[in-house]
C-alpha positions as CSV (number, residue, x, y, z in Angstrom):
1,X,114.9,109.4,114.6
2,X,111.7,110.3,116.6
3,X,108.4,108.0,115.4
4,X,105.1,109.5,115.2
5,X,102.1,107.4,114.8
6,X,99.2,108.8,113.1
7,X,95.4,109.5,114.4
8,X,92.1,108.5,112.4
9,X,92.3,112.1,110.6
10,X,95.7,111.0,109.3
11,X,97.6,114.1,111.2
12,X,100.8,113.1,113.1
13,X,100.6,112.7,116.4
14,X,103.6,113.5,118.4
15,X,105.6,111.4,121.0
16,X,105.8,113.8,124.2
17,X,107.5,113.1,127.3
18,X,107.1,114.7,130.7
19,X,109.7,113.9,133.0
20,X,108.5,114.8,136.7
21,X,109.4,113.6,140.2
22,X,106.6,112.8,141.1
23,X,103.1,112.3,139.1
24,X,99.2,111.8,139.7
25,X,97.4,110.9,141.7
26,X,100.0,112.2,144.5
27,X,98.8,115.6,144.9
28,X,100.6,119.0,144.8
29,X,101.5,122.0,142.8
30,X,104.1,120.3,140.5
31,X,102.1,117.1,140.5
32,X,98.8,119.1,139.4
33,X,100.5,121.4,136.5
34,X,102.0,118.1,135.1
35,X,98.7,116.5,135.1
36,X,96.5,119.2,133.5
37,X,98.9,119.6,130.7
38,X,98.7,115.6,130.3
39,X,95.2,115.8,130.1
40,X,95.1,118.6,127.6
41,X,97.8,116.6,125.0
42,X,96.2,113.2,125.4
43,X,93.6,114.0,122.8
44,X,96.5,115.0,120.3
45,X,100.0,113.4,121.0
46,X,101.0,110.4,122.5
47,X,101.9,110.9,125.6
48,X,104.2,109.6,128.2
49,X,105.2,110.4,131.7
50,X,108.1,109.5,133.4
51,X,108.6,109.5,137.1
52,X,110.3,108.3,139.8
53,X,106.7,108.5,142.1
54,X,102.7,107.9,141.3
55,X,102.7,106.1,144.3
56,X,103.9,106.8,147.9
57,X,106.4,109.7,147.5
58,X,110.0,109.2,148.4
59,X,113.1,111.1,147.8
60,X,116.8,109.9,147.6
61,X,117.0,108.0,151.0
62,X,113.9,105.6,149.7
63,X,115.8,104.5,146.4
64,X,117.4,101.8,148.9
65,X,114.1,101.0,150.3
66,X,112.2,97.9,149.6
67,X,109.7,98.7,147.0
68,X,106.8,100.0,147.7
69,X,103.9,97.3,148.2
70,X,101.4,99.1,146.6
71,X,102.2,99.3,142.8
72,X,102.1,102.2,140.9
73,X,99.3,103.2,138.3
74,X,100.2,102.3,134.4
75,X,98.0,105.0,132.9
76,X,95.9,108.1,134.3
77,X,92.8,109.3,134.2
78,X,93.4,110.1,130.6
79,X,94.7,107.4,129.0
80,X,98.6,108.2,129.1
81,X,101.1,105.7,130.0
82,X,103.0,106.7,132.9
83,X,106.9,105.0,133.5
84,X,107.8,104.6,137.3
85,X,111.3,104.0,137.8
86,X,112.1,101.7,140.4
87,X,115.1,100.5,141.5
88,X,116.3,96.6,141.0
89,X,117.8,95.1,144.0
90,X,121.3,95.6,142.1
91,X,120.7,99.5,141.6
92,X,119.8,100.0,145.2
93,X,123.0,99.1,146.4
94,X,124.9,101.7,143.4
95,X,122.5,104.1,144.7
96,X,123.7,103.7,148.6
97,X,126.0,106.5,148.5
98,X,122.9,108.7,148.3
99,X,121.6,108.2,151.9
100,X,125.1,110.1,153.0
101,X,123.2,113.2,151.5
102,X,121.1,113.0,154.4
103,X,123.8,113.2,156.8
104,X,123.4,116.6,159.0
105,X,126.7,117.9,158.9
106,X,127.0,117.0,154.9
107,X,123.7,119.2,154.3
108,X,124.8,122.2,156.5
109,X,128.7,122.7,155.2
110,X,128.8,120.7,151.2
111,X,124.7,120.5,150.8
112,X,124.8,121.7,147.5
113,X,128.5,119.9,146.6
114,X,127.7,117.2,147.7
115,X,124.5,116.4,146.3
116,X,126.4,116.8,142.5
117,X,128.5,114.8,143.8
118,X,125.9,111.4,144.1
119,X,124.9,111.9,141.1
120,X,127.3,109.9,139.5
121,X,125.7,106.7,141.3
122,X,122.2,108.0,140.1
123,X,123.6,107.7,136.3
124,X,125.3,104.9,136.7
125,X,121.8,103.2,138.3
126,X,119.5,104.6,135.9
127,X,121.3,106.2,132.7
128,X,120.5,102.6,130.4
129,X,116.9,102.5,131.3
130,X,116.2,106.1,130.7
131,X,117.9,106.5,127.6
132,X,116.2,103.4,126.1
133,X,112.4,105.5,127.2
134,X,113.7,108.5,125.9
135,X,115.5,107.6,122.7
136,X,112.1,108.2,120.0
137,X,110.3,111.1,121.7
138,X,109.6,114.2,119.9
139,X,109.9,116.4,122.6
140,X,110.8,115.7,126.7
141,X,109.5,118.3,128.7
142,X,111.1,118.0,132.3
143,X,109.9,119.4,135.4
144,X,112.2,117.9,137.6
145,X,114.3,119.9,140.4
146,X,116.4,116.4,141.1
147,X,118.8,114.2,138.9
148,X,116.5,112.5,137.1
149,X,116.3,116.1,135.2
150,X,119.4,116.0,134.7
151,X,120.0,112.8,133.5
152,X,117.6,113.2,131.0
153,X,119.3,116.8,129.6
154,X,122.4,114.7,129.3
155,X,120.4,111.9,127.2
156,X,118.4,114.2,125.2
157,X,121.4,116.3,124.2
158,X,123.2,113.4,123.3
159,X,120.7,112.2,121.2
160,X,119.2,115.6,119.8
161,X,116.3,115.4,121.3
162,X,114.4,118.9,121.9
163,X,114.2,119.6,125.2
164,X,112.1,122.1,127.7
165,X,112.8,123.0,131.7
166,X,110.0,123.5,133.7
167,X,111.9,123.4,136.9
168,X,110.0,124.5,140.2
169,X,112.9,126.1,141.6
170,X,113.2,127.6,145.2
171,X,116.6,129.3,144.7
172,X,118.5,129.0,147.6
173,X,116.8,126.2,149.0
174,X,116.5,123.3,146.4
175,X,116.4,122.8,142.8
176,X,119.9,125.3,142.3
177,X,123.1,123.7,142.8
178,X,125.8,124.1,140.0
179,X,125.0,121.0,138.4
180,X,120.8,121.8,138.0
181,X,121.3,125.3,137.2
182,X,123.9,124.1,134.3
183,X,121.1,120.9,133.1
184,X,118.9,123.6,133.2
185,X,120.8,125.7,130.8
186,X,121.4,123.2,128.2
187,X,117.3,122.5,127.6
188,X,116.3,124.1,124.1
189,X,114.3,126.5,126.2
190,X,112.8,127.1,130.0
191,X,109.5,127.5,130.5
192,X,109.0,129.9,133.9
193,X,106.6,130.3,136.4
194,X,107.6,133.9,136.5
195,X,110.1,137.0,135.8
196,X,111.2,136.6,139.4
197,X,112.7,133.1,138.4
198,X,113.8,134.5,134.9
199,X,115.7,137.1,136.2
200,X,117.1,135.2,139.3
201,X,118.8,132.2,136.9
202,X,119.8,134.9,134.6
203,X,121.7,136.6,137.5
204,X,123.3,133.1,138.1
205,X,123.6,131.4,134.8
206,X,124.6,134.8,132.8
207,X,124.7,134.0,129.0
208,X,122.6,130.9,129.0
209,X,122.0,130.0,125.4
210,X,118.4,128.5,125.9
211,X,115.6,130.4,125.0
212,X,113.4,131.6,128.6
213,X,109.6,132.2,128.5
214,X,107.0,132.9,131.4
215,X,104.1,131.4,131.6
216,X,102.0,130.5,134.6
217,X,100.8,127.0,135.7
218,X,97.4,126.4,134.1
219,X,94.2,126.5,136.2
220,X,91.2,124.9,135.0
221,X,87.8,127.2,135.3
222,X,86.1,125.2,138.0
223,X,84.5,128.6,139.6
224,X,80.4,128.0,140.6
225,X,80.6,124.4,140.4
226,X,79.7,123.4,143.8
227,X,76.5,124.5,145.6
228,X,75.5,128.1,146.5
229,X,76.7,128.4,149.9
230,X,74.1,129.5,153.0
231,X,74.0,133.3,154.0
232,X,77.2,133.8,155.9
233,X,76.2,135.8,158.8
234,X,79.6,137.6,159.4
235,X,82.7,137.5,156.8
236,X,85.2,134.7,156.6
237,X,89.1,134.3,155.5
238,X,90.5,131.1,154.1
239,X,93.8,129.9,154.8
240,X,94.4,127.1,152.3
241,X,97.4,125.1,152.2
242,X,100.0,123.3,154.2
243,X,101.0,123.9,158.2
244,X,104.8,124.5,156.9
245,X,106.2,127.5,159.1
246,X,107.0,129.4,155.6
247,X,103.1,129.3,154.6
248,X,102.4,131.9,157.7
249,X,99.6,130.2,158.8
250,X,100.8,131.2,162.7
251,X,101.4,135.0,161.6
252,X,97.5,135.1,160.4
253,X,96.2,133.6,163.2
254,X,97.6,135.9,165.7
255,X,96.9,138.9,163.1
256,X,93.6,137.9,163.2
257,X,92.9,138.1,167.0
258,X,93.6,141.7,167.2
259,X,91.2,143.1,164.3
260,X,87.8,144.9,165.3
261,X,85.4,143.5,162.8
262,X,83.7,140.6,163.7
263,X,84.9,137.3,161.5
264,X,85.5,133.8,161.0
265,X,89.0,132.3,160.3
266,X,89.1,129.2,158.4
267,X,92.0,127.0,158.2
268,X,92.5,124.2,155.5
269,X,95.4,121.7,154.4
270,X,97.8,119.0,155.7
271,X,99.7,119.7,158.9
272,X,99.8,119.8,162.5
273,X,96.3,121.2,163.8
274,X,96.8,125.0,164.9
275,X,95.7,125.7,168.8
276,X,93.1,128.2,167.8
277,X,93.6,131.1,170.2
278,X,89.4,131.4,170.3
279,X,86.4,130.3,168.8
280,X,86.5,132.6,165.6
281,X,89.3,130.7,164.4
282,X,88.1,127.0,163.0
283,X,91.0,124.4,161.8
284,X,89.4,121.4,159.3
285,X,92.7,119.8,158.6
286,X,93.4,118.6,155.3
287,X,90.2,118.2,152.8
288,X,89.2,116.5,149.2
289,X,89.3,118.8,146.3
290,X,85.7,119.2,146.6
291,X,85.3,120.6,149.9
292,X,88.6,123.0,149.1
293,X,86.2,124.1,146.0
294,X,83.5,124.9,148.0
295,X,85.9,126.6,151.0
296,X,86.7,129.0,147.8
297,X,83.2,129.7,147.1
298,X,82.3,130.8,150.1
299,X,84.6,132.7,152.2
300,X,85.2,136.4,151.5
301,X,89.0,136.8,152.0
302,X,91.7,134.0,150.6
303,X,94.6,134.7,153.2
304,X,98.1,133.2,152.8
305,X,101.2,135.0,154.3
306,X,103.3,132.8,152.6
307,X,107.3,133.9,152.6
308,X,108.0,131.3,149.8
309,X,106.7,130.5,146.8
310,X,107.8,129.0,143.3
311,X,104.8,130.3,142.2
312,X,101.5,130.4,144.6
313,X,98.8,128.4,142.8
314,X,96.2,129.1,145.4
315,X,96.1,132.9,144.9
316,X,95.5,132.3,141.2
317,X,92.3,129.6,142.6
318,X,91.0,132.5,144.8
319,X,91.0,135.1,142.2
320,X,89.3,132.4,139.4
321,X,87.0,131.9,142.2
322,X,86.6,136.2,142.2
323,X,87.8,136.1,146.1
324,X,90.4,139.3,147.1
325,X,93.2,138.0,148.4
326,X,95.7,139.0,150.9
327,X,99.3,138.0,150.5
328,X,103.0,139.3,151.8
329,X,104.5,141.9,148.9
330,X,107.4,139.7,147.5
331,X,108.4,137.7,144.0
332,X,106.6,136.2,142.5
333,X,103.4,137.0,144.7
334,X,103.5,140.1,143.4
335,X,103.3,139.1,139.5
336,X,100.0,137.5,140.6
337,X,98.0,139.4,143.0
338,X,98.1,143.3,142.3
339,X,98.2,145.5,144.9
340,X,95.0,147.5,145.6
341,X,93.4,145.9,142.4
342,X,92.9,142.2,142.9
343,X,93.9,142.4,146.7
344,X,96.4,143.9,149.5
345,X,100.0,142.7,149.6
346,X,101.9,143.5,152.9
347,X,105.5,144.0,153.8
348,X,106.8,140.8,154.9
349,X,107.0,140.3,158.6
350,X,104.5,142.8,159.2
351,X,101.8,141.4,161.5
352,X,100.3,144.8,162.4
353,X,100.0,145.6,158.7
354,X,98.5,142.3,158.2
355,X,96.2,143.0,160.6
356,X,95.1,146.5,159.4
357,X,94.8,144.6,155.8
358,X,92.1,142.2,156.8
359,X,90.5,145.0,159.1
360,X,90.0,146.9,155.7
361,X,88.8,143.9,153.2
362,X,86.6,142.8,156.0
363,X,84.9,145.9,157.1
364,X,84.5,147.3,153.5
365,X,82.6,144.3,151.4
366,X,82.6,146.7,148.1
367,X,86.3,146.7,148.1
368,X,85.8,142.9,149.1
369,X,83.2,142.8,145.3
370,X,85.7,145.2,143.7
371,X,88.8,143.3,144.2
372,X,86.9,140.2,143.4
373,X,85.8,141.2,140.0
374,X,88.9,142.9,139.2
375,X,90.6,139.1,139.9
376,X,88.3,137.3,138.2
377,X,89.0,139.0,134.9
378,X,93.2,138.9,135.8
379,X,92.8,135.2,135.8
380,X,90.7,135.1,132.4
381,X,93.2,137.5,130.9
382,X,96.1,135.5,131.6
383,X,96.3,132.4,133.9
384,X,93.2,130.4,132.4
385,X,94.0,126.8,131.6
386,X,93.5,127.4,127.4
387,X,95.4,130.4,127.8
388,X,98.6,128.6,129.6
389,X,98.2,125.5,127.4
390,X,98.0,127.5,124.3
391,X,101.4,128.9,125.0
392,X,102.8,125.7,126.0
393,X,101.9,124.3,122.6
394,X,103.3,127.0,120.5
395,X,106.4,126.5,122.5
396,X,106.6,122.9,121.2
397,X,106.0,124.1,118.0
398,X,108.7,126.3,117.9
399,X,111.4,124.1,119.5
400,X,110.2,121.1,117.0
401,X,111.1,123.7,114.1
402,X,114.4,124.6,115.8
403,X,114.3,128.2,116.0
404,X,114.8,128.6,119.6
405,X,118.9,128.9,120.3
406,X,120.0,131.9,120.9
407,X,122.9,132.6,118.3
């Protein structure tokens, strides 16, 4: 039976587990959305986080890796115990198989076969210690896209343990083989980023009896916190994020050359440095959270031609900062930045159009004040942290009361 202990008001408090990947303080979408909704339960439940990295990321390859020399954290920021799971020097060598996943020709013909496959060495590595974390929580909460998700739907419906997916899919890149899509399905309920990924799983998991909501990842107001920035004397757009092709960052920069309206182009986040094309165009590689904070203050244009997204966290930053931003017109972009209200959204592909796009934000700054505004209150409205955490807690309520199967 789950065990509560019991604060100085005498309320229960609950026994919550978030099951991630990878945790605080390694930094990234998943990694931040975890963490904010660990700082907002700390007060209220106990709370645990389970992970497979808080330290130096790895993936499957590294399980048969010496462990890492730097240890990882016991607790955050906020008090909550977080679990690493490490590998003995007996489970690395059951969990050999798993570097064949790596193998080239494996990933282009039986990627997705194959990986359900291994998983039968991750269980039998990892199935004992998990069960034995898991066996007295109240609810586990699971964001993972890997096995350790799935291990953990296996344990918790075993042991009727309620059970939510927060899974940061990319469907047909990684998180969707047969066997994730089916963990997925078994949870008491999803929890979504978006409609785009509710519909997509429904189209492939047709019938699913688990309950599916949307609700954003949360982001805390931290708009006018830094310093008021020095007169700009012409416009700027912000690129923020990493140098991967997908993210667009080459598409913008060549976009950018060709408009009429004199600008600055700022680029910011891990990744090879760009070979700016002219001196508008400034690259300051990857930055602390307070200088990204101030970027957002002060340029007039957040710019992201991104092509993939599980959800696009940084649009949602702009807009909380009251920035326009332009982005490419696909799912779920498009739940997040409306067209001609809180920004532009272009036809993917479309460098011309991208091009004509900042040529209108950037030669028109009342559209620039309009779009702004118009984002600001969007991200009040629905993707403020309260807001998002609010709905995540009523979710919990409702799956601890058992009224969330369908039939």
């Amino acid at each position: 039976m789950p065990m509560n202990t019991s604060d100085t008001a005498g309320h229960f408090r609950k026994k919550i587990l978030l099951i991630t990947d990878s945790y605080w303080p390694l930094l990234g979408g998943v990694e931040n959305w975890v963490h904010a909704l660990a700082a907002d339960l700390a007060n209220t439940h106990e709370v645990f986080i389970i992970t497979h990295a808080s330290g130096p990321k790895y993936g499957p390859r590294s399980f048969c890796s010496p462990a890492p020399k730097t240890p990882a954290p016991d607790q955050d920021d906020f008090g909550n115990r977080i679990i690493t799971l490490l590998p003995t020097a007996v489970k690395r060598i059951i969990l050999l198989p798993l570097i064949l996943w790596h193998l080239p020709l494996i990933r282009k013909f039986w990627a997705k076969g194959f990986f359900d496959f291994l998983f039968i060495f991750y269980r039998a590595a990892f199935s004992s210690t998990l069960r034995a974390l898991i066996k007295n929580a109240d609810v586990a909460h699971s964001f993972s896209t890997g096995y350790l998700g799935v291990l953990a739907t296996r344990i918790c419906v075993h042991d009727s343990i309620p059970l939510i997916h927060s899974p940061p899919v990319h469907f047909d890149k990684w998180g969707d083989t047969p066997l994730l899509l089916k963990s997925y399905a078994r949870a008491d309920a999803i929890m979504c980023l978006s409609n785009a990924f509710k519909n997509e799983f429904l189209k492939r998991m047709p019938g699913a009896p688990c309950e599916i909501i949307v609700n954003p990842a949360p982001v805390k107001d931290q708009a006018g916190r830094t310093a008021p920035r020095p007169h700009e004397k012409v416009p700027f757009v912000l690129f923020l994020g990493r140098r991967e092709e997908h993210k667009g960052a080459a598409m913008l920069a060549a976009a950018f050359t060709k408009i009429n309206t004199k600008a600055r182009l700022v680029f910011a986040g891990p990744g090879p440095s760009l070979n700016a094309p002219n001196e508008s165009i400034e690259d300051k590689g990857e930055v602390d959270e307070r200088t990204k904070r101030r970027l957002l203050e002060s340029c007039d244009v957040l710019c992201v031609p991104s092509r993939d997204e599980s959800f696009g966290i940084v649009y949602v930053e702009a807009m909380m900062h009251g920035k326009p931003v332009i982005a490419l017109k696909m799912a779920p972009i498009n739940e997040i930045v409306i067209h001609n209200q809180t920004g532009l959204l272009v036809p993917g592909g479309r460098e011309d159009l991208l091009t004509k796009a900042l040529e209108e934000l950037l030669s028109n700054k009342q559209l620039r004040e309009k779009f702004g505004a118009n984002g600001r209150k969007r991200y009040e409205e629905v993707f403020e942290e309260k807001i998002v955490m609010k709905r995540t807690r009523d979710l919990y309520d409702k799956i601890l009361s058992g009224d969330t199967r369908k039939g």
